[in-house]
Backbone atoms as SQL, in Angstrom:
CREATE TABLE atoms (id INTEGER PRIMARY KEY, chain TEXT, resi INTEGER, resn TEXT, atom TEXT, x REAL, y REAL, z REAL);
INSERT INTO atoms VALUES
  (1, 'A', 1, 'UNK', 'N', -0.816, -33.601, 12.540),
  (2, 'A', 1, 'UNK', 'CA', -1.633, -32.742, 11.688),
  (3, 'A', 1, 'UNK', 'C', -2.161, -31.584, 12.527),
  (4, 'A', 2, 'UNK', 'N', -1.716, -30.543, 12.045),
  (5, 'A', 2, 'UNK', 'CA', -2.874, -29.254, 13.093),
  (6, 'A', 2, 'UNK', 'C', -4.302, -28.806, 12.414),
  (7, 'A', 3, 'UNK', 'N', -5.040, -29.060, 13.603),
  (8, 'A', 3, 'UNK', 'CA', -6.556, -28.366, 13.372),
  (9, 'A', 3, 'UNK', 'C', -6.755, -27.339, 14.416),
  (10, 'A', 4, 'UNK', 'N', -7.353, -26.426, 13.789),
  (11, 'A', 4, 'UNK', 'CA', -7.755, -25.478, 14.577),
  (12, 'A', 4, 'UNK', 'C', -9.425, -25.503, 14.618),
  (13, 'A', 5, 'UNK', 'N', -9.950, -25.578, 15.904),
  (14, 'A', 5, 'UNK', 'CA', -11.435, -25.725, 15.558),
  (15, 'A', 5, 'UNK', 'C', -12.174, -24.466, 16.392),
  (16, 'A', 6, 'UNK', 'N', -12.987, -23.533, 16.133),
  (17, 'A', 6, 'UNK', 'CA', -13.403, -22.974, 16.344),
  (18, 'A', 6, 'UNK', 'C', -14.748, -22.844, 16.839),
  (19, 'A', 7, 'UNK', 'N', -14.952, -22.075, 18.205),
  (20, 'A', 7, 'UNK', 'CA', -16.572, -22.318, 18.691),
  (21, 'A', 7, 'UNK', 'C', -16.897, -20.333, 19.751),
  (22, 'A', 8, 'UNK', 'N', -18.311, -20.794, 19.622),
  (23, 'A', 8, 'UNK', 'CA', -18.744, -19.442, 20.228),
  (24, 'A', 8, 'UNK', 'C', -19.549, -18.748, 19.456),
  (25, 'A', 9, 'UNK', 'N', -19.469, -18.625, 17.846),
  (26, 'A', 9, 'UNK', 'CA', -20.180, -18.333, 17.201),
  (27, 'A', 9, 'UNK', 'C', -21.954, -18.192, 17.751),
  (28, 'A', 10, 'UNK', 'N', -22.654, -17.702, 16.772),
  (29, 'A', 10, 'UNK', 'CA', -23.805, -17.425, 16.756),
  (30, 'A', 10, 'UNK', 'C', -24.487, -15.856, 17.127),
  (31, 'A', 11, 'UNK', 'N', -25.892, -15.716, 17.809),
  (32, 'A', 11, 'UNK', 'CA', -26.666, -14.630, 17.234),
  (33, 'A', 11, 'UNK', 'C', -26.181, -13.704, 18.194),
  (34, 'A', 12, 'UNK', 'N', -25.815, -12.316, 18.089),
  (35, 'A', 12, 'UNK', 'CA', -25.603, -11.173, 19.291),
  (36, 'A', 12, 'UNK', 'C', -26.525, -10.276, 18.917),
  (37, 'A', 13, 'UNK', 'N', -26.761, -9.294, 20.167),
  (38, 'A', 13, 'UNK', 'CA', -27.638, -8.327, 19.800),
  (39, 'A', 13, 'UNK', 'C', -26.432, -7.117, 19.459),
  (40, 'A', 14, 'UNK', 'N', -27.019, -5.738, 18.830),
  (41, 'A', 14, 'UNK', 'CA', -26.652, -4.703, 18.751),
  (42, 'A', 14, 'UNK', 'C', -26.314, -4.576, 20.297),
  (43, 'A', 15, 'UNK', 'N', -24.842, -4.222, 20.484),
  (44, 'A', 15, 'UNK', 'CA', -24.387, -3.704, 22.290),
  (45, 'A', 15, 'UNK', 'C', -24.318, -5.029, 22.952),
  (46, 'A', 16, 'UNK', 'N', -24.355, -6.179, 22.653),
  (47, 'A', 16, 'UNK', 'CA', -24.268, -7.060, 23.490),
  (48, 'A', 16, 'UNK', 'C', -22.591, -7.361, 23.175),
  (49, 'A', 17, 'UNK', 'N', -22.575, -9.374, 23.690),
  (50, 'A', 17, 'UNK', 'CA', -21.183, -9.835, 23.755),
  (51, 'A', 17, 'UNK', 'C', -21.019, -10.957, 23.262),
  (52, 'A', 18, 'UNK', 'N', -19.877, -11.178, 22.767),
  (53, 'A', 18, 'UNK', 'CA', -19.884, -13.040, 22.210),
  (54, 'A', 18, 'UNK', 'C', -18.298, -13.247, 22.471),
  (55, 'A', 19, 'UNK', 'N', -18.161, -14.582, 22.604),
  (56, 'A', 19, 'UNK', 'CA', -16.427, -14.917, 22.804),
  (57, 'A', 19, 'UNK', 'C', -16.609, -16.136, 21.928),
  (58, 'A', 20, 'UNK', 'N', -15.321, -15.535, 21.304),
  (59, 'A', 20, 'UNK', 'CA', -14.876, -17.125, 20.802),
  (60, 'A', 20, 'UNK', 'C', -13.650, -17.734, 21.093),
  (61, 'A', 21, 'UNK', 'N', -13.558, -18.805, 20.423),
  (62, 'A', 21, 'UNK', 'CA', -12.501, -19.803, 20.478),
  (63, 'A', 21, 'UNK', 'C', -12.126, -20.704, 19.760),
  (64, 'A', 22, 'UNK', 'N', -11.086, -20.662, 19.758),
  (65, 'A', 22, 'UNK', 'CA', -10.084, -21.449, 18.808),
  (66, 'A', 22, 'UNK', 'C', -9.280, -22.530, 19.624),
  (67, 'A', 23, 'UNK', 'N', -9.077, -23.940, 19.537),
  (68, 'A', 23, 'UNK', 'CA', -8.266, -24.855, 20.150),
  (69, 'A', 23, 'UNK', 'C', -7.740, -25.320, 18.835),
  (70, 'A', 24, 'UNK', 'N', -6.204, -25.418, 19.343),
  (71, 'A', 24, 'UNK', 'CA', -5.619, -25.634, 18.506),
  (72, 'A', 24, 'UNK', 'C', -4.410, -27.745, 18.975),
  (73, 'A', 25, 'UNK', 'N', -4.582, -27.890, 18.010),
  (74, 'A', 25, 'UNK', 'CA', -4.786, -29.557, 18.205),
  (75, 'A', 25, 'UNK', 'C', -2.629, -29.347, 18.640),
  (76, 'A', 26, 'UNK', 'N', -1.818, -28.423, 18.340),
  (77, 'A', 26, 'UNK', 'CA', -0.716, -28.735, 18.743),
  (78, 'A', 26, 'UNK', 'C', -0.270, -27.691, 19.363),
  (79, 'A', 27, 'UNK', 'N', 1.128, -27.622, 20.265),
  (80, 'A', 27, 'UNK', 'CA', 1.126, -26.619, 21.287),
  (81, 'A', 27, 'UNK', 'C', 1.523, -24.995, 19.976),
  (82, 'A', 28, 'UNK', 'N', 1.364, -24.078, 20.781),
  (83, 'A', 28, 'UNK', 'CA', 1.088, -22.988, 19.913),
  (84, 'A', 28, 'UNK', 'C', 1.847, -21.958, 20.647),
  (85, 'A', 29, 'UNK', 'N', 3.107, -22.190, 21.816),
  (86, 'A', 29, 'UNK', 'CA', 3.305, -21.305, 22.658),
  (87, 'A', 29, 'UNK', 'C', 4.332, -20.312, 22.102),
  (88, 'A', 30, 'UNK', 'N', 5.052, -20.778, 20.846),
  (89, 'A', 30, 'UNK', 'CA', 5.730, -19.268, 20.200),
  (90, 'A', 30, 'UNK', 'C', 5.382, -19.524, 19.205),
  (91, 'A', 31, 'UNK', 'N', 4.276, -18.937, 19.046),
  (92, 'A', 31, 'UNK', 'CA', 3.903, -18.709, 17.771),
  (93, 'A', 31, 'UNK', 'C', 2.706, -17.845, 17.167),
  (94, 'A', 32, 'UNK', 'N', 2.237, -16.937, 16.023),
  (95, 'A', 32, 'UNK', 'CA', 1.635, -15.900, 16.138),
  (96, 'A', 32, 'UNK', 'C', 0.287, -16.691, 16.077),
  (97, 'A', 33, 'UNK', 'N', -0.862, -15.876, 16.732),
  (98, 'A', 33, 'UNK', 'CA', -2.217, -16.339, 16.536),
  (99, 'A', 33, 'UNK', 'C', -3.088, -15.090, 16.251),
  (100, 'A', 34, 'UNK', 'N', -4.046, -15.199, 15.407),
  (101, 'A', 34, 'UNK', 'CA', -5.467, -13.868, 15.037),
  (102, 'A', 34, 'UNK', 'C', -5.992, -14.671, 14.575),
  (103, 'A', 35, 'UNK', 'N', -7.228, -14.159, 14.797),
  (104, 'A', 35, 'UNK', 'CA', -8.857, -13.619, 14.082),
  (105, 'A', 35, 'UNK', 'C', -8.788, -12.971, 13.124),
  (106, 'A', 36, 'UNK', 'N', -9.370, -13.909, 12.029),
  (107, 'A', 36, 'UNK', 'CA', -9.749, -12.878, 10.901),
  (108, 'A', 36, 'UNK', 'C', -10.941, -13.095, 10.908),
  (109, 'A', 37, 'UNK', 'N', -11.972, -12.570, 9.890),
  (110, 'A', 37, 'UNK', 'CA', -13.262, -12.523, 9.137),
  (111, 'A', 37, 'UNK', 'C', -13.776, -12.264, 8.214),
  (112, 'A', 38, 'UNK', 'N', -14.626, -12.742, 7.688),
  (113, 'A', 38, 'UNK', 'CA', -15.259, -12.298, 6.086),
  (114, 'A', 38, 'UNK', 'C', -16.649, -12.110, 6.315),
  (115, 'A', 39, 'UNK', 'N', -17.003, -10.606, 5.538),
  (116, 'A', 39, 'UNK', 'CA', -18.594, -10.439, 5.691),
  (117, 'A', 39, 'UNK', 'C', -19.206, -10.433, 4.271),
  (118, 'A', 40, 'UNK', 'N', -20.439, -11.288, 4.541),
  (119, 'A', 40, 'UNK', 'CA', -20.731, -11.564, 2.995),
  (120, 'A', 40, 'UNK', 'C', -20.457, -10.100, 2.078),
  (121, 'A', 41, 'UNK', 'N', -19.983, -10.831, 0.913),
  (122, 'A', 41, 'UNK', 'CA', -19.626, -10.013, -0.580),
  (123, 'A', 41, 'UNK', 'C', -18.179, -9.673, 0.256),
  (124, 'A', 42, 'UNK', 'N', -17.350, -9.616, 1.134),
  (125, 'A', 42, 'UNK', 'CA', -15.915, -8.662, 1.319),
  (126, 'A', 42, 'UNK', 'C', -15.430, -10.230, 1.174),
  (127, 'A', 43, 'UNK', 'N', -14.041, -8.907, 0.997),
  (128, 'A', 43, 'UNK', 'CA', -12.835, -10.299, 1.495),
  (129, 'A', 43, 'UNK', 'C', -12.468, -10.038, 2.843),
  (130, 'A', 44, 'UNK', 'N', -11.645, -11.348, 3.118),
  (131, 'A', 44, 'UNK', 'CA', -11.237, -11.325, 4.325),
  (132, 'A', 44, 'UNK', 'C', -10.421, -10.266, 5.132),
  (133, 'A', 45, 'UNK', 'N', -10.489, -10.375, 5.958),
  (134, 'A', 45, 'UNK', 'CA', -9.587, -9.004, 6.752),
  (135, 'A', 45, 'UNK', 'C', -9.647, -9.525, 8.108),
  (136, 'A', 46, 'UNK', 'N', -8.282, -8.633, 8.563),
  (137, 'A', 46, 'UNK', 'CA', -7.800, -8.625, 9.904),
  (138, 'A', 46, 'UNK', 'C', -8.420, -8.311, 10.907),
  (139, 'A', 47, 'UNK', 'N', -8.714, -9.237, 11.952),
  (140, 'A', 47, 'UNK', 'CA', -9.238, -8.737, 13.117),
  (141, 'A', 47, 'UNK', 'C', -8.484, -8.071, 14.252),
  (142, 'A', 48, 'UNK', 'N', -7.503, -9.282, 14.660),
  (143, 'A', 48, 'UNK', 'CA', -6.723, -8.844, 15.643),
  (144, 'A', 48, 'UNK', 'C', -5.468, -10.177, 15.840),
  (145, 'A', 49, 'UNK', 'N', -4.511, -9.741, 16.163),
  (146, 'A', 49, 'UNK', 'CA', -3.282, -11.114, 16.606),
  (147, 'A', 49, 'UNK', 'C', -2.549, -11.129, 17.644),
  (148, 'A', 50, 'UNK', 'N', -2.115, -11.502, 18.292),
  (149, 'A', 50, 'UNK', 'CA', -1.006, -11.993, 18.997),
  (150, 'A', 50, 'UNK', 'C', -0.088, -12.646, 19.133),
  (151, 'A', 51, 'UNK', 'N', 1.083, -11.981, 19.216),
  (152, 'A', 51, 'UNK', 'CA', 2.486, -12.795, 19.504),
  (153, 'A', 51, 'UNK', 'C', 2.504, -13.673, 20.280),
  (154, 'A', 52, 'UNK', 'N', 3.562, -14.736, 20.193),
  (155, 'A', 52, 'UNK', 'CA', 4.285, -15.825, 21.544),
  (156, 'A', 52, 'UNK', 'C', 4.158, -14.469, 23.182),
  (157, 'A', 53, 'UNK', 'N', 4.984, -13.297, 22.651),
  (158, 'A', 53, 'UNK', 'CA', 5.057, -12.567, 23.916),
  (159, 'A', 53, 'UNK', 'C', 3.883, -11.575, 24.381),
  (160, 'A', 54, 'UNK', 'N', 2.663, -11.807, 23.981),
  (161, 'A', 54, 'UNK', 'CA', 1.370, -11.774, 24.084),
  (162, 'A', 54, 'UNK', 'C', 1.157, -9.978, 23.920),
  (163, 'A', 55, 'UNK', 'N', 2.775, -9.373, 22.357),
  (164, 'A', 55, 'UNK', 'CA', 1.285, -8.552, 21.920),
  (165, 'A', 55, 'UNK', 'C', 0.879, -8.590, 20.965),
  (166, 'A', 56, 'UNK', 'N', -0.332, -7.292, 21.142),
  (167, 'A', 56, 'UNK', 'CA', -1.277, -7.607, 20.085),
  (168, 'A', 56, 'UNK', 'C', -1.437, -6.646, 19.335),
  (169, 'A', 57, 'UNK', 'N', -2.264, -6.639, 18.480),
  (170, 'A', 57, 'UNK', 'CA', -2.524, -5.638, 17.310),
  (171, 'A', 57, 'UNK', 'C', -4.122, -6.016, 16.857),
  (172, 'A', 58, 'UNK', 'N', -4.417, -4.804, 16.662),
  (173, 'A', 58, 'UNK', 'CA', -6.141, -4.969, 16.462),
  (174, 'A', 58, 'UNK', 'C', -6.337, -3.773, 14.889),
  (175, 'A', 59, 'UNK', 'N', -7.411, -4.514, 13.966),
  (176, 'A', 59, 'UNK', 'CA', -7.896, -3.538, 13.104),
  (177, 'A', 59, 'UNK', 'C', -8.643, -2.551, 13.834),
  (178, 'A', 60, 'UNK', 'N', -8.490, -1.285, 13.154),
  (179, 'A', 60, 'UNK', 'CA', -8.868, 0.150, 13.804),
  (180, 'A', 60, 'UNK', 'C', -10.641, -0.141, 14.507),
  (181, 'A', 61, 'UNK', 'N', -11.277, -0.640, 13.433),
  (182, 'A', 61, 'UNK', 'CA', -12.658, -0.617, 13.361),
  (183, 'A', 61, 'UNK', 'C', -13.503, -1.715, 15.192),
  (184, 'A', 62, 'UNK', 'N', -12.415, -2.046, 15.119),
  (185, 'A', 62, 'UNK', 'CA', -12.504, -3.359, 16.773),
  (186, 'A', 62, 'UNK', 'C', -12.035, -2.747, 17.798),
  (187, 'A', 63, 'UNK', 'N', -11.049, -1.899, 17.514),
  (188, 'A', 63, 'UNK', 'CA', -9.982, -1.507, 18.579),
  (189, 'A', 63, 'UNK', 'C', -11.072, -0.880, 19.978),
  (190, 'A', 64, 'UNK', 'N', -10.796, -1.118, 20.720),
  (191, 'A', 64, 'UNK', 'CA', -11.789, -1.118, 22.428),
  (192, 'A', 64, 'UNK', 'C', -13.152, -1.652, 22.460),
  (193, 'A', 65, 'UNK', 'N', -12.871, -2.586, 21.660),
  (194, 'A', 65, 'UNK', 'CA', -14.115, -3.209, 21.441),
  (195, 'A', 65, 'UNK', 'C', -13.894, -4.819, 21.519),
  (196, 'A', 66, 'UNK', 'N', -13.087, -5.224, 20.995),
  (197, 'A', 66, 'UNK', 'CA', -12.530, -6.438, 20.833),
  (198, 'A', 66, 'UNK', 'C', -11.207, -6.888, 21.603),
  (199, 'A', 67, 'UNK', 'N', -10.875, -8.283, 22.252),
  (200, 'A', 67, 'UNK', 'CA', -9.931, -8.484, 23.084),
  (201, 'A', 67, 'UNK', 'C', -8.927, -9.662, 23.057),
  (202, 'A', 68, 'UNK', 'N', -8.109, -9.521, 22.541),
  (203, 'A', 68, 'UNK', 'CA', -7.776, -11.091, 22.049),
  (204, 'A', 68, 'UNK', 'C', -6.833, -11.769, 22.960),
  (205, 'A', 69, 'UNK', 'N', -6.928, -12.954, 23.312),
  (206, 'A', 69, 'UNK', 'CA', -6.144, -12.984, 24.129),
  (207, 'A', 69, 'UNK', 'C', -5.769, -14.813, 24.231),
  (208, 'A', 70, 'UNK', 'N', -4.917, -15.502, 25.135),
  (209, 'A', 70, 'UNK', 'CA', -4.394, -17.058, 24.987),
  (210, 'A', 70, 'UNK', 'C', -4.093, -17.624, 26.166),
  (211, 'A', 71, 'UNK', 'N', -4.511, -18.742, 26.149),
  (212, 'A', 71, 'UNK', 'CA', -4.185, -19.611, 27.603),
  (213, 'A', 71, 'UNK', 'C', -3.250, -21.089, 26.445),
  (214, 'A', 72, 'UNK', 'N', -1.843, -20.380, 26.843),
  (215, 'A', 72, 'UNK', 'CA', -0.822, -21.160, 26.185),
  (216, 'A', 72, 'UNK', 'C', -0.593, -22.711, 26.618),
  (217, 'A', 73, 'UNK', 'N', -1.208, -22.775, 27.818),
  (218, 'A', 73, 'UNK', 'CA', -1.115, -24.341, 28.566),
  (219, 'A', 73, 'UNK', 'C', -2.079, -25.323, 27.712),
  (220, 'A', 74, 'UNK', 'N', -3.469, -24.132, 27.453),
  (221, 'A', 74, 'UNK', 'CA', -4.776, -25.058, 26.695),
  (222, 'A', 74, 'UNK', 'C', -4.439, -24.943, 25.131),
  (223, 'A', 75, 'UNK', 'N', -3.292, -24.257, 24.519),
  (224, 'A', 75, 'UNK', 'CA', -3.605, -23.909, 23.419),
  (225, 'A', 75, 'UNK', 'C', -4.466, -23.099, 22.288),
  (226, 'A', 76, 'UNK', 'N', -5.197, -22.573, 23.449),
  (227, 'A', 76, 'UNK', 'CA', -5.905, -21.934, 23.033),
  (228, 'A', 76, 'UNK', 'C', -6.656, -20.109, 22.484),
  (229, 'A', 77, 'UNK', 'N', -7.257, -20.052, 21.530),
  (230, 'A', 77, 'UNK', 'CA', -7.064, -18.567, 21.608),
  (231, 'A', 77, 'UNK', 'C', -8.547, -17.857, 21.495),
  (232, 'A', 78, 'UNK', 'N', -8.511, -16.573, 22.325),
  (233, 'A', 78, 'UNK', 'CA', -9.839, -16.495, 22.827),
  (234, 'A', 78, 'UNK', 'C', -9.449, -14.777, 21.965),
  (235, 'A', 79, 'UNK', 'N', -11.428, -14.824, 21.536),
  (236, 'A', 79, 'UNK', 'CA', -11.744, -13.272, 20.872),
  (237, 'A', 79, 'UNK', 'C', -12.952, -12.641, 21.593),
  (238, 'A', 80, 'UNK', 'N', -12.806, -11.583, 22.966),
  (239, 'A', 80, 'UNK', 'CA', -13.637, -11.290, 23.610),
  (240, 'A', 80, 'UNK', 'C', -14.318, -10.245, 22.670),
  (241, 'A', 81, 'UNK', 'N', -15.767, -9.824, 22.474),
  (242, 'A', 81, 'UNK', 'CA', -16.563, -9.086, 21.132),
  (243, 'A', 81, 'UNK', 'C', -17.416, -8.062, 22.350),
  (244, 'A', 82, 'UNK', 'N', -17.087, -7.139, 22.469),
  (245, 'A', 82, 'UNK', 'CA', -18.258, -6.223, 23.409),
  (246, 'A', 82, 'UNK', 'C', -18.543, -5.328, 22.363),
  (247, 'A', 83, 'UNK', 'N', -19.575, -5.127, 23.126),
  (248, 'A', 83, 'UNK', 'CA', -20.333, -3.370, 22.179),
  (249, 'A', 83, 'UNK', 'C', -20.651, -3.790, 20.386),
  (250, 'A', 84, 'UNK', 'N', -20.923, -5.360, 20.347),
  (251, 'A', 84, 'UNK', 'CA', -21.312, -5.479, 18.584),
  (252, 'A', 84, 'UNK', 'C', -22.056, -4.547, 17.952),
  (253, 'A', 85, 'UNK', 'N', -21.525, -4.888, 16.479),
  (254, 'A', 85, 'UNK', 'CA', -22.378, -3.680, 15.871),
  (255, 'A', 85, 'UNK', 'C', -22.834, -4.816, 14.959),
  (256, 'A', 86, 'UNK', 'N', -23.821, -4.349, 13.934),
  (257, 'A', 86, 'UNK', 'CA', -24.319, -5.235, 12.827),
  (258, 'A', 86, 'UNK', 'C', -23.155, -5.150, 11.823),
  (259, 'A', 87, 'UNK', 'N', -22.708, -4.539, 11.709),
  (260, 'A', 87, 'UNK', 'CA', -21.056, -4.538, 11.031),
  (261, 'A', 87, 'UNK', 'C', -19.824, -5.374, 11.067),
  (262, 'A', 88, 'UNK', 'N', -20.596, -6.479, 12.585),
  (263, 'A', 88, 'UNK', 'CA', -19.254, -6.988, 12.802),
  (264, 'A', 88, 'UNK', 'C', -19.852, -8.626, 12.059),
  (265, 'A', 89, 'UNK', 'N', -21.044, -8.420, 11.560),
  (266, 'A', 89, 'UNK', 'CA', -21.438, -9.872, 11.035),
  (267, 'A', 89, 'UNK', 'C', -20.690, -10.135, 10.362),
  (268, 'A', 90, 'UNK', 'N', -20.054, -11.406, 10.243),
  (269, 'A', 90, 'UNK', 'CA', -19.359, -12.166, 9.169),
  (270, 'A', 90, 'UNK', 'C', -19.312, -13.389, 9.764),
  (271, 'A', 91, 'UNK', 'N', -18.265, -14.449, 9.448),
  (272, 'A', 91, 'UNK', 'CA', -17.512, -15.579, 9.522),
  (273, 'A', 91, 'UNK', 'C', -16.101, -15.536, 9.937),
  (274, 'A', 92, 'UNK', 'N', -16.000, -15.427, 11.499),
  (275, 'A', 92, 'UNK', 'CA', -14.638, -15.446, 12.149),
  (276, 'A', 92, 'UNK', 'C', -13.369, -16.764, 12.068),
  (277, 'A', 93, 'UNK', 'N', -12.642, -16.798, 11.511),
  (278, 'A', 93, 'UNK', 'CA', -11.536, -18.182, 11.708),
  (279, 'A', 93, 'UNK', 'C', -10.788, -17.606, 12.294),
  (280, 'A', 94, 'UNK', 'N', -9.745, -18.299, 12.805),
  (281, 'A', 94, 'UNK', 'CA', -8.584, -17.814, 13.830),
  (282, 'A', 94, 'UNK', 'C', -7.077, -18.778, 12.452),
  (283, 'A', 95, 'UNK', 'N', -6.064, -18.317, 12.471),
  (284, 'A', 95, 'UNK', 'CA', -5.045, -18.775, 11.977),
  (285, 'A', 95, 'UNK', 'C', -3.908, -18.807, 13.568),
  (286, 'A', 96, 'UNK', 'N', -2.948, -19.796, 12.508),
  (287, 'A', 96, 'UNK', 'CA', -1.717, -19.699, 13.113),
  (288, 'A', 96, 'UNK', 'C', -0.724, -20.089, 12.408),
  (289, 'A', 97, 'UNK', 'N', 0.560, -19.525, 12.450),
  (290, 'A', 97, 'UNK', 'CA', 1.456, -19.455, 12.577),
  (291, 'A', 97, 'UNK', 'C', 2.284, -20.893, 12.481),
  (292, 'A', 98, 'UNK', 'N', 2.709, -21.610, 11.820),
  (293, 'A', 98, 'UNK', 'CA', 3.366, -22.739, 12.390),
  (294, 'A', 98, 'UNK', 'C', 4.432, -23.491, 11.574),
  (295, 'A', 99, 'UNK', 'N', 5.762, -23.857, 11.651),
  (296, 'A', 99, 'UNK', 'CA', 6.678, -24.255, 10.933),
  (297, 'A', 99, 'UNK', 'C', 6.475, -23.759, 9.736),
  (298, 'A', 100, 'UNK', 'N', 6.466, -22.164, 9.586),
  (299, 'A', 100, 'UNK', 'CA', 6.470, -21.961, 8.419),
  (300, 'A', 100, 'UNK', 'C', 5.308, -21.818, 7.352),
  (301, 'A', 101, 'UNK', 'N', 4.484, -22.526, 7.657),
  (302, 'A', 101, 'UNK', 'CA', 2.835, -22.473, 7.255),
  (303, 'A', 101, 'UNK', 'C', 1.652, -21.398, 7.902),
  (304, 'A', 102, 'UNK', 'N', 0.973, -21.326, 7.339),
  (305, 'A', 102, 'UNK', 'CA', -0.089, -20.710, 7.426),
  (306, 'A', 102, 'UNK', 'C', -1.270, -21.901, 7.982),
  (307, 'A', 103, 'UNK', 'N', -1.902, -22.189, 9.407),
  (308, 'A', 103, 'UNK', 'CA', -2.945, -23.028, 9.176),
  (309, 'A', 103, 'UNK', 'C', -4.303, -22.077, 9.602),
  (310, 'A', 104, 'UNK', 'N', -5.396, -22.748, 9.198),
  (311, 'A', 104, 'UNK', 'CA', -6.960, -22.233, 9.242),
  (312, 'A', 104, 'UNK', 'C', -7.934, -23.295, 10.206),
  (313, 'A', 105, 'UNK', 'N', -8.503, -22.578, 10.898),
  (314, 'A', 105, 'UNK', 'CA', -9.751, -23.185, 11.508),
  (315, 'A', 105, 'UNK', 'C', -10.859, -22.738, 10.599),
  (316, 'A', 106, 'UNK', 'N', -12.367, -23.732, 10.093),
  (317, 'A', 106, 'UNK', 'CA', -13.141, -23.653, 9.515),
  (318, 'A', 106, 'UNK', 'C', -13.747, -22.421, 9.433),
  (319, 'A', 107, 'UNK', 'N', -13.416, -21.502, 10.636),
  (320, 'A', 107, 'UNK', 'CA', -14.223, -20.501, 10.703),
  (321, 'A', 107, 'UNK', 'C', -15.950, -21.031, 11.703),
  (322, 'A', 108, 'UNK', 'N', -16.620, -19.603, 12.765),
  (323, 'A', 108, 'UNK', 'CA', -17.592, -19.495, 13.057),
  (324, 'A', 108, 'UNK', 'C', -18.455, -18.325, 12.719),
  (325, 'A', 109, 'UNK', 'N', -19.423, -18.518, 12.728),
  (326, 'A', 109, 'UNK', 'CA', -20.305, -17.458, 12.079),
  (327, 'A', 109, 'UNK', 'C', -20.763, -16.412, 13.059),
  (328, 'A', 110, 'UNK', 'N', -20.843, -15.613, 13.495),
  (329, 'A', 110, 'UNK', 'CA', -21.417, -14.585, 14.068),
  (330, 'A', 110, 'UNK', 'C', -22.189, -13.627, 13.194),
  (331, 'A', 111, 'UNK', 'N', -23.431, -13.412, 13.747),
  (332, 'A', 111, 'UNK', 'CA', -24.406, -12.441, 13.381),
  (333, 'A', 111, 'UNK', 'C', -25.206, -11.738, 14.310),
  (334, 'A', 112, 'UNK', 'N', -24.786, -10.268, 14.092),
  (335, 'A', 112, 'UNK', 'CA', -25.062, -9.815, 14.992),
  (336, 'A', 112, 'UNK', 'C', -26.966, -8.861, 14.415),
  (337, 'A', 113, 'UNK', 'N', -27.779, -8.828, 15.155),
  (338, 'A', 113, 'UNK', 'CA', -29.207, -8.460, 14.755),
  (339, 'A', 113, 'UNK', 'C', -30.194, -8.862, 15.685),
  (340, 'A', 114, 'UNK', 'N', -30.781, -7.920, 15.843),
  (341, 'A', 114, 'UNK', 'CA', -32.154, -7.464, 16.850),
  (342, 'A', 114, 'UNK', 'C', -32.796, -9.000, 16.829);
């Protein structure tokens, strides 16, 4: 069964930093991984992903701001957050890629505010 569980979440300031993470319960080494998010009232949208051959693609609004990146041995996939804005509040999950499926981690919450 794959789970993806997600951690790092919680409070940032305006200009500060948060990382998250995603472990993913089976190996994940060709296969695509992103961050998405939802901010209350939106729908979801793209954060950023990465290929097996580690590239990536970022929504405009993150781009030098956000860093996505994978340690394929741990399975795992990491979302470095610098320079937050209160804009970036929502509920981050990470997906992947896998035989064909689409799977979801529960999602973590980040909120960013003074």
């Amino acid at each position: 069964q794959v789970q993806l569980v997600e951690a790092g979440g919680g409070l940032g300031q305006p200009g500060g930093s948060l990382r998250l993470s995603c472990a993913a319960s089976v190996s994940s080494r060709l296969n695509t991984m992103g961050w998405y998010r939802q901010a209350p009232g939106k729908q979801r949208e793209l954060v950023a992903t990465i290929t097996s051959g580690g590239s990536t693609n970022y929504a405009d609004s993150v781009k030098g701001r956000f860093t996505i990146s994978r340690d394929i041995a741990k399975s795992t996939l990491y979302l470095q957050m610098n320079s937050l804005q209160p804009e970036d509040t929502a509920v981050y999950s990470c997906k992947l890629d896998y035989s064909g499926m689409d799977y979801w981690g529960k999602g973590t919450l980040v909120t960013v505010s003074l």
